[in-house]
C-alpha positions in Angstrom: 142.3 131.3 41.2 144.1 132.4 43.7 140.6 133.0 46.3 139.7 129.6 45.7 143.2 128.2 46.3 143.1 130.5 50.1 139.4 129.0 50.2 140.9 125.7 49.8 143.8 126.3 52.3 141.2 127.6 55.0 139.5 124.3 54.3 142.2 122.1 55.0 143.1 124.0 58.2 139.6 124.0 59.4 139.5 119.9 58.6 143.4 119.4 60.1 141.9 121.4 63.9 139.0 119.2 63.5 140.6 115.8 63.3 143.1 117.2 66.1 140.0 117.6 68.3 138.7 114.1 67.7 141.8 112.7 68.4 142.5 114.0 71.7 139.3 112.7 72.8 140.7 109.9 72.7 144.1 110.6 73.9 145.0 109.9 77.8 143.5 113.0 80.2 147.2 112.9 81.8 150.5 112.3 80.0 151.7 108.9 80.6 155.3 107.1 80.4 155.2 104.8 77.8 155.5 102.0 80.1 152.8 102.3 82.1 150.5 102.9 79.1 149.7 99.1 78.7 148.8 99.1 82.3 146.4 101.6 82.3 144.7 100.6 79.0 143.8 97.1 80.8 143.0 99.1 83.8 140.7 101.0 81.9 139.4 98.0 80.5 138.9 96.4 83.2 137.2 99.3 84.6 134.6 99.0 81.6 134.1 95.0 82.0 133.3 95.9 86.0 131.1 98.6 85.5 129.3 97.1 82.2 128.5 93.9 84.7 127.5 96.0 87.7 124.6 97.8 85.2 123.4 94.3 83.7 122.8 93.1 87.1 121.6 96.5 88.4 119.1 95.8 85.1 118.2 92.0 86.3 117.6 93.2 89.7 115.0 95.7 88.8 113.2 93.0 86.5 113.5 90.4 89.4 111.8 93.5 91.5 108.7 94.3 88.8 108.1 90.9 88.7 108.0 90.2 92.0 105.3 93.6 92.6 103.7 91.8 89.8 103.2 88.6 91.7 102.7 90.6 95.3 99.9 92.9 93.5 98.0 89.8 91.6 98.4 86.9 93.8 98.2 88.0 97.2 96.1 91.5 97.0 94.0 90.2 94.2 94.6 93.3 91.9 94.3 92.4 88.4 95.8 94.4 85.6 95.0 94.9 82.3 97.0 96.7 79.3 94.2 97.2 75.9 96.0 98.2 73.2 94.3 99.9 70.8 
C-alpha cells in the first residue's frame, strides 16, 4: 500500500512539472508590469494580424505569378501542357 501510494505521489509530481512546462510556454519571455501587459497582448496581436496578412498576400502573389507563367508559356511560346492522371 504504501509503494503504490509513493507510485501515486511520483505521478502527481511528474503531472504538476508537466502542466508547469505547458504553462510557461505561454507565459511572457520577459517579466512584465502589470500595466503594460494589456499593451503588449494587442501588440502581440497586432503583430499576428500583420504578419498573418503579409503571408496571404505573399500566397496570392505567387498564384498571380504561376498563372501568369501559365499564360506566358501557353499563349505566347505555344507550349502546351498536359497533367494525365492515372
Amino acid at each position: 500500500m504504501v509503494a503504490s501510494l509513493i507510485a501515486l505521489l511520483e505521478d502527481v509530481v511528474s503531472g504538476v512539472s508537466v502542466a508547469r512546462q505547458v504553462a510557461a510556454f505561454w507565459m511572457p519571455v520577459a517579466p512584465v508590469p502589470v500595466v503594460l501587459a494589456p499593451f503588449l497582448a494587442l501588440g502581440s496581436l497586432l503583430t499576428l494580424a500583420l504578419l498573418s496578412g503579409l503571408a496571404a498576400s505573399s500566397l496570392a502573389v505567387l498564384l498571380l505569378a504561376l498563372v501568369a507563367l501559365y499564360l506566358l508559356l501557353t499563349e505566347v511560346l505555344g507550349i502546351s501542357l498536359e497533367i494525365q492522371l492515372r
